[in-house]
Each structure stands twice: as C-alpha cells, then as structure tokens.
C-alpha angles and dihedrals in degrees: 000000000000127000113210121185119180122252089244089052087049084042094056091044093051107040096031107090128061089223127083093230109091143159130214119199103251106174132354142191093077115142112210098334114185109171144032116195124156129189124261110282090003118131083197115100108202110207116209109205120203097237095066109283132110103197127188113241099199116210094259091064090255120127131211115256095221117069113257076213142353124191117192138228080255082069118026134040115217137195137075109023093330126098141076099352120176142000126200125174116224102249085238089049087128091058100031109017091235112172124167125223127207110188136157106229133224088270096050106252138109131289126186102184138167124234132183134227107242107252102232099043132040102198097065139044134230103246090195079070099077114123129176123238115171131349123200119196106231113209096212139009106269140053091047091154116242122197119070120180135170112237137220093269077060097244129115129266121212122201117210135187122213090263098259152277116082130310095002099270100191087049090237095162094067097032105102099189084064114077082216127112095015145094110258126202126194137179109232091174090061136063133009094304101348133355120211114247101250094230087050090132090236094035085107107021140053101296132093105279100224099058109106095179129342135205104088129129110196105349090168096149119036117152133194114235098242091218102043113017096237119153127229122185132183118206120197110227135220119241110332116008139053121199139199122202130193124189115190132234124281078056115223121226126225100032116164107211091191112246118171095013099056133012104224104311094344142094111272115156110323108175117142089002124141123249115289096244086072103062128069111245121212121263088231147011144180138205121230087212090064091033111036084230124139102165123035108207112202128241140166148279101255109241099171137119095222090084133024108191094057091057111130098356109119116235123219135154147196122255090201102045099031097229137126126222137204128210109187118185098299095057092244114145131228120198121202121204137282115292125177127237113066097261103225106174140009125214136184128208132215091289103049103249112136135240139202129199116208105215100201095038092043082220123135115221138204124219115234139187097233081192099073103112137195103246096011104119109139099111091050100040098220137093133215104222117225102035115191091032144194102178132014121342121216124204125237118207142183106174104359113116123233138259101060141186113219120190124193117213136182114244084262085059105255123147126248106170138342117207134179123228115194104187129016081255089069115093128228099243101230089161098116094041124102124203120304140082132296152193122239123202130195133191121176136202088270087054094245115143126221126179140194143159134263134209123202116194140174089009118136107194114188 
C-alpha cells in the first residue's frame, strides 16, 4: 500500500527544527521495525520488524503487501529486547539468494541462519530454506546483540551483547573462551555450514575462533562505510556514557574495546583487566547526564549526493532523547532537536541516502539536510535560474563541467526524472511537476555531485 503525507505535513518536517539535520516521513504502517538492509545494486529496502516479519519497502515509499519473510512464534521469541534482530544480504545475493538471519529463538538464545530468495519470485523468500548456522546461548534476556553485516574482506560480522543483567557480572565481555560481548566473524562461504577466517586472533590458539575483537557491552547497530570499509561500531553503555568506535580499513583483528573494565573512556570495574594501553578507546562519547541520552543507536557514515555537507560525517542517534547526531572528522558532535518516535535502526540504500525507522511510530524516515536552501548556491557554485519557477530552469555554472545528470527529487528523496543537459543552453524539463518544492541534483562529467533546491510556482499541471 501507499503512504501519502500532505505537503503541509512534509513542510513541517522539513522546515521544523534550527538545526540542519532533519527527517521527512518516507513510508508508515510498520509495526516495531529494528532494522533496514538492502541487497548490493538493489533500489528495494527490506524492513525487518521485531515481531517476525522482513517487508520490502519499494523506492516510491510504497511497501508489498506480501511479507519478504515471516518467521512464527514457533520460531522466535519477542519481547524486550528479543525478536526478529538483523538482516544482511550475501554480497553474491543476485547470483545465490543468499539472506542472514539474526533471531532470538524460543529458548531465548541466539540464531545466525541462512535463508534463501524463492526462485521464481524475487520479492519472497522461501521460508523451507532456513538453515542454522550458529547458535549462541544467551544468560539473561537483554543485551542479545541485533545488527549483522558482511564486511569488505566478504565475511560476516556478528554483533554480540554481553549477554545481559547489569555490569556484566560474569565479566563476558573479556572472557575470550564466550562468544558474548564481542564482534564475531565467520566464513559462510566456507565449511559445511561456516569456516573460520584464518587471521581471526583465536582461529589457532586457545580462544574461541569466531571472535574477531572483544570488550563490548551492547554493540547492536555497527555499519561498514560502503566506500572505504571502515567499521563503526556503537556500543550502548551502561549508566552514564555512550560510546562510538572506528576502526579503520584495512580492519585489525583482536581489539579489546574495553567493556567491563572502562565505559567508554571511564573507569568501570576494572578488576583483573589489562592495562588500558592496551585497549582501543572509542573516537567519541556522550553523557547522558549532558544529553539526556541512555541508548546510542548506530548509524552511517552518509555517503549520498542529496546533501553535501553531510558528506563523510557518521550519523547516530539516541533512542531516549530522540535525537540524531552527527561526528564529522574531528570527532565533534552535532545534535539535532528533539524528534519524536524512538529511532531504533538506520539503514542506506544503493545510493547512499540514509534512513531512519521510528520504533514506537512504525514510520521510516528519511534523513534530510533542513539547510538546503532556494538561492543558496554558494557551496555548489551553481544557480538554478528561475528560481522560483513556472516553465523550464537553466543552470548557470562557473566551474562545473558539462555534460551533466540532473536528477529531480521530492523533498522525501524520490526520484522524478532524471535529464541530461549537454551544454548551459540545454533547459531543466518541469513540465510534469506541480507546485512545491524540489531537490536538484547535479553530477558532472568529473562525477562530483551538487544539489539545490527548486521552487515551482503558478503551474497547473492536469
């Protein structure tokens, strides 16, 4: 079905908040939804809600009406921080129909299994498929872990919690013979159901071989940046402090992050640890004293055209406070306002545009620059002339290069039309657009991407 929000409603999203960081409502009538993967060269979004299901969230904001996946109380266990988990793609899905599964089973522990696409039809799976890979006891009922991802050296990455309760208090985090509080990494491409990665730190002594690094504490949403295969991972904290980790490409085996010794970069229990210079520290932190913030839920680092100035700065936000943050290079926050919805996963499409899922609203957002403005081209060093507009726009260059792409958005980021214009001379086509406002998106011959936005006014369009 369709989701449909008035231009007044989009208007008061996008113009609502000081600071440049925004959302704008994209698609509705999910129900928990925790995670948003999608496979390699693929414009779909698949939205895994807690409860059992994987929907397909289509380009144009509408979603199937038939379930990519369900999986059944006979399966699952939900509630708390239990259910339906994480969702990762294999990186040859388009030749094997490969998908992961992270799930929390009906004895509460932790499943990594292996599903398959249905072969006739690409927009369901074939739930008989379903083969499990590795299963991981879990202690208590939170802290099961969440987000799974294959990363640049092709393997998969397996996020997993402490196991639960408070503090740690059978120290699972440091404890490198328990598969809890660490980073696994598996081979699914090898073995009868996974082969172990041979530079895994434990793969040939006493360790458990899957561990890739330990000393984390709730890492329930890492990503990959898609153009450099770093790894950021966001580690909910325990009373006072949430941290964010990179590690950057090529990726280093055999960190300790520090859980239950330090919170983020402060004392915590450190009994029996080993000295702090040995352990990797996170880039940044917050207080939830200073924040109001009590759960980081990890993003991305944008990788987009829509908006520049977002470009290479990772996105986060707070599931207590309801706001998103942004870390650019020199690992200084910016903290948007308040929004409402519990924001519980992020997710990025083909293109690199961000997306946000509310957990209590059942809404996806997108995430918007509110700083774009009409006229304000002095970044981009180009104007869209006119502008406001009724008929055709030109554009008007000093030191872009024809030819050019531009693509026209709504101001949810779908596209509308994408035109080439070899030469200044070459008009913009509005024709089939009706009032509002719009992104514009350039790419020039170099590959560098400016945007703007458009204004059409006085047009009647039948």
């Amino acid at each position: 079905m369709k989701t449909i929000f008035t231009f007044f409603s989009l208007l008061l999203f996008f113009f609502a908040f000081s600071q440049t960081i925004g959302v704008t409502p994209f698609a509705s009538g999910f129900t928990a939804p925790v995670e948003i993967a999608h496979p390699a060269a693929d414009a779909r979004l698949f939205v895994v809600e807690q409860g059992g299901a994987i929907k397909i969230l289509n380009s144009n904001g509408t979603t199937n009406g038939t379930n990519f996946l369900t999986l059944t109380t006979a399966t699952i266990s939900t509630g708390g921080e239990r259910g339906l988990l994480g969702l990762a793609f294999h990186p040859n899905y388009a030749g094997n129909g490969y998908f992961y599964v992270n799930y929390t089973n009906i004895s509460g522990n932790t499943i990594i299994a292996r599903y398959s696409v249905d072969s006739g039809n690409p927009d369901i799976a074939n739930p008989a498929t379903g083969t499990i890979l590795l299963t991981i006891a879990q202690p208590y009922s939170n802290h099961n872990g969440g987000s799974i991802r294959f990363g640049p050296d092709g393997y998969l990455y397996i996020a997993m919690g402490d196991g639960g309760s408070g503090g740690d208090p059978e120290n699972r985090a440091q404890n490198i013979n328990e598969n809890l509080g660490k980073m696994l990494r598996i081979d699914v491409n090898s073995g009868a159901l996974y082969g172990i990665p041979p530079a895994n730190p434990y793969a040939v002594i006493s360790g458990n071989d899957e561990i890739w690094g330990i000393g984390l504490r709730n890492p329930w949403k890492f990503s990959f940046n898609r153009l450099n295969g770093d790894l950021w991972i966001a580690d909910v904290g325990q009373n006072a402090v949430e941290e964010i980790n990179k590690i950057t490409a090529p990726l280093t085996p055999g960190l300790n992050f520090g859980w239950r010794c330090y919170e983020g970069t402060s004392p915590y229990n450190t009994a029996g640890c080993a000295p702090i210079g040995t352990m990797t520290m996170p880039i940044a932190q917050y207080t939830h004293a200073a924040t109001g913030g009590c759960s980081i839920t990890g993003g991305y680092v944008y990788t987009g055209s829509l908006y520049p100035d977002f470009q290479n700065n990772y996105f986060f936000a707070d599931y207590c406070n309801n706001r998103i943050g942004m870390l650019n290079s020199s690992a200084v926050i910016t903290w948007s306002n308040t929004f409402s919805g519990n924001f519980t996963s992020f997710g990025e499409d083909q293109n690199g545009e961000l997306y946000l899922a509310g957990g209590s609203s059942g809404i996806i957002y997108k995430l918007v620059d509110t700083n774009l403005g009409v006229n304000d081209n002095s970044k981009e060093n180009f104007m869209l002339y006119p502008n406001p507009a009724n008929s055709n726009v030109f554009i008007k260059t000093t030191n872009i290069d024809f030819p050019l792409t531009a693509i026209i958005s709504d101001l949810t980021g779908k596209s509308l039309s994408t035109q080439t214009l070899v030469t200044e001379n070459d008009a913009i086509n509005t024709s089939s657009l009706k009032n509002g406002i719009y992104l514009v998106s350039i790419k020039d011959s170099n590959g560098r991407n400016f945007t703007s936005k458009l204004k059409i006014t006085d047009r009647t369009v039948n």
